[in-house]
C-alpha positions as CSV (number, residue, x, y, z in Angstrom):
1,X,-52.3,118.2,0.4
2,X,-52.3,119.1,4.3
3,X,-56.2,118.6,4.1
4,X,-55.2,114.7,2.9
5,X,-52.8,114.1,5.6
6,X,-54.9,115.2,8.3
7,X,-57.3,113.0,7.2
8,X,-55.4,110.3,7.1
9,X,-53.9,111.0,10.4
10,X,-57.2,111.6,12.4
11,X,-58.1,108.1,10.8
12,X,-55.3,105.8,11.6
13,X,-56.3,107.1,15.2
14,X,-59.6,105.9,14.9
15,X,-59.6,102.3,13.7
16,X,-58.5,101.1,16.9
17,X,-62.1,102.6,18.1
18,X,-64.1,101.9,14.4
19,X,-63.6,98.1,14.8
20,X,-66.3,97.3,17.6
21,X,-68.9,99.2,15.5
22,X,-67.8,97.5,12.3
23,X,-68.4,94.1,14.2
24,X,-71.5,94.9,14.7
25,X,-72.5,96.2,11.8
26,X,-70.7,93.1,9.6
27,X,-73.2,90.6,12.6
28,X,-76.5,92.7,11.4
29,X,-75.3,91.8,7.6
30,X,-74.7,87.7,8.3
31,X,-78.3,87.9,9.9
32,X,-79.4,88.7,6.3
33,X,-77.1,86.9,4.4
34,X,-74.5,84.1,5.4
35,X,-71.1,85.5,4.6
36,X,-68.2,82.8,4.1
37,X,-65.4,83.9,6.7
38,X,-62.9,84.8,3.8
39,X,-65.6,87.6,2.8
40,X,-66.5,88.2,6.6
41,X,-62.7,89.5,7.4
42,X,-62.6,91.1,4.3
43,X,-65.9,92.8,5.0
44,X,-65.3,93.7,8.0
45,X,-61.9,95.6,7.9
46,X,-63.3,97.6,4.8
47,X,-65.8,98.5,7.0
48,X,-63.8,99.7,9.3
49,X,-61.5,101.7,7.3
50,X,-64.4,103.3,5.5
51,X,-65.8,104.0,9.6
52,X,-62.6,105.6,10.3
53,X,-62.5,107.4,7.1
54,X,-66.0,109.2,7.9
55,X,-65.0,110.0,11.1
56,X,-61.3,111.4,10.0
57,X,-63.3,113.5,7.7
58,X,-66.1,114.4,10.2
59,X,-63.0,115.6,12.3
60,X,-61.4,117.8,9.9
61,X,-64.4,119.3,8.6
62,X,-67.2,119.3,11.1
């Protein structure tokens, strides 16, 4: 259970810093494929949780 929360925690730290990246990655997607704007925000804060995630676990376990 500690494991999860510390997790967690090192993650809510790093979505301020997971969003630029996530912006760039969700740009190199629409170059591909157009992406209506409801699917663009939704797309690109999923991908920056799942950023933040890998770098919360990255963190703990690294």
């Amino acid at each position: 259970m500690l494991n999860i929360v510390l997790i967690l925690v090192y993650s809510v730290v790093m979505l301020v810093f997971m969003a630029y990246p996530a912006m760039k990655i969700v740009e190199g997607i629409e170059k591909f494929a157009p992406i209506p704007d409801k699917w663009r925000n939704f797309t690109l804060i999923m991908t920056t949780i799942f950023l933040s995630l890998l770098i919360g676990l990255f963190l703990k376990f690294g």
